[in-house]
C-alpha positions in Angstrom: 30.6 2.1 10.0 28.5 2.9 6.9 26.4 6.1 6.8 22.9 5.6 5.3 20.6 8.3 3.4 17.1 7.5 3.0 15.2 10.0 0.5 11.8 9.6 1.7 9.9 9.3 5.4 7.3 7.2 4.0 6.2 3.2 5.4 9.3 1.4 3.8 11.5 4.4 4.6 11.0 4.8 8.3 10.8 1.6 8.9 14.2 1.0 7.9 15.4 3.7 9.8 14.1 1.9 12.8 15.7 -0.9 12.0 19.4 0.7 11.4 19.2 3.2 14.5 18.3 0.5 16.9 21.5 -1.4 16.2 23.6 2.0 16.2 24.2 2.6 12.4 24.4 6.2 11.3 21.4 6.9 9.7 19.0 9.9 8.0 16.2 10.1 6.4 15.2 13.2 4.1 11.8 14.3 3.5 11.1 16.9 1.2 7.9 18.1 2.6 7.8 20.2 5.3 5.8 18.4 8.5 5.0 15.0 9.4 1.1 15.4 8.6 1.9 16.8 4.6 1.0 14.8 1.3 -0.6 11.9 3.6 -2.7 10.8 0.7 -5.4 8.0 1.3 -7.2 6.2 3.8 -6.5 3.1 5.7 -3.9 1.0 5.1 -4.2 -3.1 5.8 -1.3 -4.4 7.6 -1.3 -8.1 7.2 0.8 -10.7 9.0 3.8 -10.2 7.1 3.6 -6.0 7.7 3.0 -7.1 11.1 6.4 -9.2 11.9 8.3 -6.5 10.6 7.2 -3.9 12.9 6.9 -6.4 15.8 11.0 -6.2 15.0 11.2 -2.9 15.7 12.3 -1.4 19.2 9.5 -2.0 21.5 7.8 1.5 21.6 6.6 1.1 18.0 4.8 -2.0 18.5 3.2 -1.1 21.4 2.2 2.5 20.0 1.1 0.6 16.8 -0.7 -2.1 18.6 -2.8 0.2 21.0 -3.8 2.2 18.1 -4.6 0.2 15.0 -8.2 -1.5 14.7 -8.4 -5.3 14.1 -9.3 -6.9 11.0 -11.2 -10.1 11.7 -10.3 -13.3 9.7 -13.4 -12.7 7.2 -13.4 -11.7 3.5 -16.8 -11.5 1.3 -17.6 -11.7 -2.0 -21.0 -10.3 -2.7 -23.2 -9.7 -6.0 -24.4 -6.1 -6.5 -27.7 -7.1 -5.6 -26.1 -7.8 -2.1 -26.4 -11.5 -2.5 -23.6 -13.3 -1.0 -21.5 -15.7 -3.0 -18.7 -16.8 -0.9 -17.1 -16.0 2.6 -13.4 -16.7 2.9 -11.9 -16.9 5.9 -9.0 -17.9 7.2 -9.9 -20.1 10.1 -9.3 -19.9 14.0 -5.4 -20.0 13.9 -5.1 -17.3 10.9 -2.5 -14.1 12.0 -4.3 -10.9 12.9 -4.9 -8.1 10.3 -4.5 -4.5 11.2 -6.5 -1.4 9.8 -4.3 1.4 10.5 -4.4 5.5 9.3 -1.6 6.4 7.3 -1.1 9.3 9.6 -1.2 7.4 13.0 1.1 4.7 11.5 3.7 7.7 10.1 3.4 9.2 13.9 4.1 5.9 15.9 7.1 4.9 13.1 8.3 8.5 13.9 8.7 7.5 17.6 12.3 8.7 18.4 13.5 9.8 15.2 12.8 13.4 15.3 16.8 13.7 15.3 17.1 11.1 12.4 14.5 12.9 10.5 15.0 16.2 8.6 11.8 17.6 6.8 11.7 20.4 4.0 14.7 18.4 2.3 13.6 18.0 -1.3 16.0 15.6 -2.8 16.9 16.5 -6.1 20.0 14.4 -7.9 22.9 12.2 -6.4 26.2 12.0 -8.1 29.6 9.3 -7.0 32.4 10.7 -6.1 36.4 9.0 -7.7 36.3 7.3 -3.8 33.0 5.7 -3.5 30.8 7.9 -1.9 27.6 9.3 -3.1 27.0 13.2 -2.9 23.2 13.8 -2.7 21.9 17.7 -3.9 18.9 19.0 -2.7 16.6 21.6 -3.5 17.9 24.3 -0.9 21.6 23.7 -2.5 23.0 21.9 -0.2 25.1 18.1 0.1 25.1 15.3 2.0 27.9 13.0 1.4 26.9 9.2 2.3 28.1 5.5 1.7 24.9 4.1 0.8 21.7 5.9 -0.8 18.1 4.2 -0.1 15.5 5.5 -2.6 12.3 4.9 -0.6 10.5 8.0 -2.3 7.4 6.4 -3.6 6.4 5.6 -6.9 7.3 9.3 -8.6 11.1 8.3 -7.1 13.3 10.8 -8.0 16.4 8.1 -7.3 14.5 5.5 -9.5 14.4 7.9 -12.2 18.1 8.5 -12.6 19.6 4.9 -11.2 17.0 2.9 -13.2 15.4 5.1 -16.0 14.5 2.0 -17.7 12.5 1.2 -15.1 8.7 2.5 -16.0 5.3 2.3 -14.7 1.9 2.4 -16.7 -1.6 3.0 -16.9 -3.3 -0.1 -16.3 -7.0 0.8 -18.1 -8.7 1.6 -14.6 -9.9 4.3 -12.4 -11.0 3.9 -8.7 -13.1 6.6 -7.4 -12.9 6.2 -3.6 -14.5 7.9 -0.3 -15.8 7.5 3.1 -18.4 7.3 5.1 -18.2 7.8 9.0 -19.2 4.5 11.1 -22.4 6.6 12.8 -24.1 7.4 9.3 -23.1 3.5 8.2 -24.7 2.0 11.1 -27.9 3.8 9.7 -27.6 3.2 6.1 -25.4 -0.6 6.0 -26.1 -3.8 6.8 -24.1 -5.8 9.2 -21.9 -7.7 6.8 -20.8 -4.4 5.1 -19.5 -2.9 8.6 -18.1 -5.4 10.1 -15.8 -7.2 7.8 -14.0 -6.0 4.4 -16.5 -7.0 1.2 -15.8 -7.3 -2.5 -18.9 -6.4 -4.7 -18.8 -8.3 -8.2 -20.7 -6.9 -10.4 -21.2 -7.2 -14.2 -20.1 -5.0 -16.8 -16.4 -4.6 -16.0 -16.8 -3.0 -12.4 -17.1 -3.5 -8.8 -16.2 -1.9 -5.7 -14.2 -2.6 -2.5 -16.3 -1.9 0.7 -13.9 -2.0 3.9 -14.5 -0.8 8.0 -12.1 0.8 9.7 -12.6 1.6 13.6 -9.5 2.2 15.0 -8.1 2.0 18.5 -8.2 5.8 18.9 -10.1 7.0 16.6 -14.4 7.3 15.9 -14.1 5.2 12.3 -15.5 5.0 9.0 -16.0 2.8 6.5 -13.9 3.0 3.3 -15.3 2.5 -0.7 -13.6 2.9 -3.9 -15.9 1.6 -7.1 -13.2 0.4 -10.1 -13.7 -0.1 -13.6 -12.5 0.9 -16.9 -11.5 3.8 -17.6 -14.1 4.1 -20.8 -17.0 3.6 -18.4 -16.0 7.4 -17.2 -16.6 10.3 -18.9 -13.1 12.1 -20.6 -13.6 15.2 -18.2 -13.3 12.9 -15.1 -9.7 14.9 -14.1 -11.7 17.9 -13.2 -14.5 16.8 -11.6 -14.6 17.5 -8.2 -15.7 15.1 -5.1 -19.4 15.7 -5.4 -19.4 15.3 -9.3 -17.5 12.3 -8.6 -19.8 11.4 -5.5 -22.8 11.5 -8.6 -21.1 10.0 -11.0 -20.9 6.8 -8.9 -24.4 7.2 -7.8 -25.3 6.9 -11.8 -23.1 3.9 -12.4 -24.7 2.0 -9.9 -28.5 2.6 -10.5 -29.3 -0.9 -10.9 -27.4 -1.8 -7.7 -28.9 -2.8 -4.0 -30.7 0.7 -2.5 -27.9 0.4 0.6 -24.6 0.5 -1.6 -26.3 3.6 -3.3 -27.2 5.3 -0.3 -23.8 4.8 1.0 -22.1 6.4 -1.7 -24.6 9.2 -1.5 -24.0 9.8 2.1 -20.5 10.6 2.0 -18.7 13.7 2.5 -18.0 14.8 -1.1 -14.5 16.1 0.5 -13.4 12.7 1.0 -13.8 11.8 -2.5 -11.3 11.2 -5.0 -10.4 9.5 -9.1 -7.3 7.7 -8.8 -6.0 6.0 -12.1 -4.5 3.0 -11.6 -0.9 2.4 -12.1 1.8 -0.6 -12.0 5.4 -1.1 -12.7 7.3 -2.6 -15.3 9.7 -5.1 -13.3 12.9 -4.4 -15.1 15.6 -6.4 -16.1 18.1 -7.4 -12.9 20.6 -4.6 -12.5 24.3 -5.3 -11.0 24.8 -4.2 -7.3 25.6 -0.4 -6.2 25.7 1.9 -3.2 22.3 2.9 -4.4 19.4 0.6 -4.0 15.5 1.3 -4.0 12.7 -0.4 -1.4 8.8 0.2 -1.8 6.8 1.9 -4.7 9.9 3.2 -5.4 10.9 0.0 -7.2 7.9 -2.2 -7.6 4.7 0.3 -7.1 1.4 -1.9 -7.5 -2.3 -1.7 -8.1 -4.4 -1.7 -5.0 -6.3 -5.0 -5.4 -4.6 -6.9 -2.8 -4.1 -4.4 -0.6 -0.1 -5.3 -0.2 2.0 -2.0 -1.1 2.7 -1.0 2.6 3.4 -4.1 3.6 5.5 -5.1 1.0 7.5 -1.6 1.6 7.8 -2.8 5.5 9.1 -6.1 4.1 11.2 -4.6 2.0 12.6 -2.9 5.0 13.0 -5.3 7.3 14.9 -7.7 5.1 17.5 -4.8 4.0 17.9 -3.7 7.7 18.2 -7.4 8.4 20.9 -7.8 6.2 23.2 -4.5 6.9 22.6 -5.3 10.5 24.0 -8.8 10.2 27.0 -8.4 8.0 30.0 -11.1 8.8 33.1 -9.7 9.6 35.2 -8.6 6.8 32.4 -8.4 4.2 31.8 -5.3 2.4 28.1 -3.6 2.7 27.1 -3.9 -0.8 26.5 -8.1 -0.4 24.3 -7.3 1.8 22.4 -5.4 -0.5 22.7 -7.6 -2.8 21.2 -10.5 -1.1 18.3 -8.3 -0.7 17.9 -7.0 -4.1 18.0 -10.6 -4.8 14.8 -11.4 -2.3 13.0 -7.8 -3.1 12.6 -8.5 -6.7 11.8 -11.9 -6.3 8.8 -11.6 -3.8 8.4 -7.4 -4.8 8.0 -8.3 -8.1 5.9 -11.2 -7.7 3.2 -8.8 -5.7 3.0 -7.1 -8.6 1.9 -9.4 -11.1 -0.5 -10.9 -8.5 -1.9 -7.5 -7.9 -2.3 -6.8 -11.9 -3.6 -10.3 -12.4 -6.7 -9.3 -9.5 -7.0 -5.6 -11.2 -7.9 -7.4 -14.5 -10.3 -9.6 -13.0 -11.5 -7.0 -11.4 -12.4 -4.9 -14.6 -12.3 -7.8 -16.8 -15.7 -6.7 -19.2 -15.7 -10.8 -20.1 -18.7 -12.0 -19.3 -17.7 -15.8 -19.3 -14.9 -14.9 -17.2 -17.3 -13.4 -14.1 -20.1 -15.9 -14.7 -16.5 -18.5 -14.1 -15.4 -16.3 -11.3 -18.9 -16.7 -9.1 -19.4 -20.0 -10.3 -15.5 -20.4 -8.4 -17.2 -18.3 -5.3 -20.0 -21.0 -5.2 -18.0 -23.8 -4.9 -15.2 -22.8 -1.9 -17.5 -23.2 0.8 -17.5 -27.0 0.4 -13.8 -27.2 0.0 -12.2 -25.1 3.5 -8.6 -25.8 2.6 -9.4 -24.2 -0.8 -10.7 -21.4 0.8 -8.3 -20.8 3.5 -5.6 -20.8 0.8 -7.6 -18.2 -1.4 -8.0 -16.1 1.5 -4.2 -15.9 2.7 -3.7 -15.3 -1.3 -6.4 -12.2 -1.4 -5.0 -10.9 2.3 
């Protein structure tokens, strides 16, 4: 029987856990910080119908802990002008999947469900190293060594195993800065309009900038509804590192003075706590690598921007398909085909994420002016052609 290490008790990593434990492989996953509720960074994730069939293939207790506790996303996506004129609705008709909003806490506590044993916190992973036989050593910051068959990097987009099995393989700066917060549901009902509380909203303005207005309300929780404003990074000041929320809070306010009265007062309403710069950053897909005991799932191979919305689920994807395939070995055939089948499948469909999410962060920020006027002109048309839409909306998430 193979013994799996998974640095990393993040979406892709725990969910693979899940996956190997329920079919009795010896498994452990090693966190290095030191509870369940640390370094949770962000708001709500989307969990879209492929995110979904992973977790449905989990034992039973995750889905139903998930399922009672994430908030539906209905099968609605705007597009709307700054001035809160609306220029197209996508949706993706009566038969579309569901769409989850979920906490990244909440969905860390259910995919925790009976792995407290499998789980070992405080276990900063530091360096692996082969031994003459096979096996992998693993050092971690406390100086001690785990010795296992096959190491799963699933330790985010700073990987520490990405960095010394793939150092070629880099990420970069893609020219853009989101500045996100929150605003809880009770103040939005007062200051929004119905179509930017009850369904998630893109805002396309001109200049090179928009913003992302999403709800969440949860199953268990009071809700809030989520913004980040994007652009390019020269439309910030150089000090925008070390401002803090409610200089960032302002700053936003100031970008968007010739913007509808209810997108401002939304932004001004929000906790300044809750608000945050994040650069935007993508990876580099690398050149195919031959087949070890070491392989990587998640951001910690192919980390995205967050314009579609798909880095958690393409982590749980990621998951299920290597679980899948260790799970399911023929008899007689050695562990590392199976992970090489699904380095094969994560590059292809990782990778290809990627450059979709890139292409919709340049579009995004693009500062073209015949490129927006193309882009609403686009909006315009879809409502007369619903297959069009449809597909554009599955494509978006």
């Amino acid at each position: 029987m193979t013994d799996v290490a998974i640095i990393g008790a993040g979406t892709g990593g725990l969910c693979l856990a899940q996956g190997l434990r329920a079919t009795g492989m010896r498994v452990t996953v090693f966190e290095r910080h030191r509870s369940p509720a640390d370094a949770l960074h962000g708001y709500r994730v989307r969990i879209d119908p492929m995110g979904a069939r992973a977790l449905r293939a989990l034992p039973p207790e995750v889905w139903e802990g998930f399922g009672s506790r994430a908030g539906r996303i209905g099968h609605e996506f705007g597009f709307l002008t700054e001035g809160l004129r609306e220029l197209a609705v996508l949706d993706g008709g009566p038969s579309a999947e569901p769409h989850y909003s979920a906490e990244r806490s909440m969905l860390r506590e259910v995919l925790l469900t009976g792995l407290r044993d499998t789980v070992r916190f405080d276990a900063c992973f530091e360096r692996y190293e082969r031994r003459p036989s096979g096996g992998i050593v693993c050092h971690f910051a406390d100086g001690s060594e785990v010795v296992t068959d096959l190491l799963v990097g699933a330790d985010g987009a700073n990987s520490r195993v990405r960095a010394q099995y793939l150092p070629h393989a880099r990420r970069t700066d893609v020219g853009m800065v989101s500045v996100v917060g929150r605003l809880e549901l009770e103040a939005a009902r007062r200051v929004l309009p119905d179509r930017l509380r009850i369904r998630p909203n893109s805002v396309v303005a001109p200049g090179g900038c928009g913003m992302f207005v999403a709800p969440h309300e949860p199953g268990d929780d009071a809700g809030y509804v989520m913004w980040a404003y994007g652009a390019g990074e020269r439309r910030y000041p150089p000090d925008l590192a070390g401002l803090d929320g409610a200089e960032l809070r302002d700053l936003v306010t100031g970008l968007t003075r010739s913007w509808h009265p209810a997108l401002r007062e939304m932004v001004r309403e929000t906790d300044p706590t809750t608000v945050a710069a994040v650069p935007i950053r993508t990876s580099i897909p690398p050149a195919p690598w031959p087949t070890t005991n070491v392989t990587l799932l998640g951001d910690a191979i192919h980390s995205m921007t967050p314009l579609r919305g798909v880095g958690a689920n393409m982590a749980l994807n990621d998951a299920a398909i290597l679980a899948r395939e260790l799970t399911g070995l023929a008899p007689g055939e050695r562990p590392w085909a199976a992970v090489r089948r699904y380095e094969e499948r994560m590059r292809a469909e990782g990778f290809r994420a990627v450059s979709e999410s890139l292409r919709a962060a340049r579009m995004f920020s693009s500062e073209s002016r015949v490129r927006r006027v193309a882009f609403k002109t686009a909006l315009r048309v879809l409502p007369a052609v619903p297959p069009l839409r449809r597909l554009l909306f599955a494509k978006l998430g």
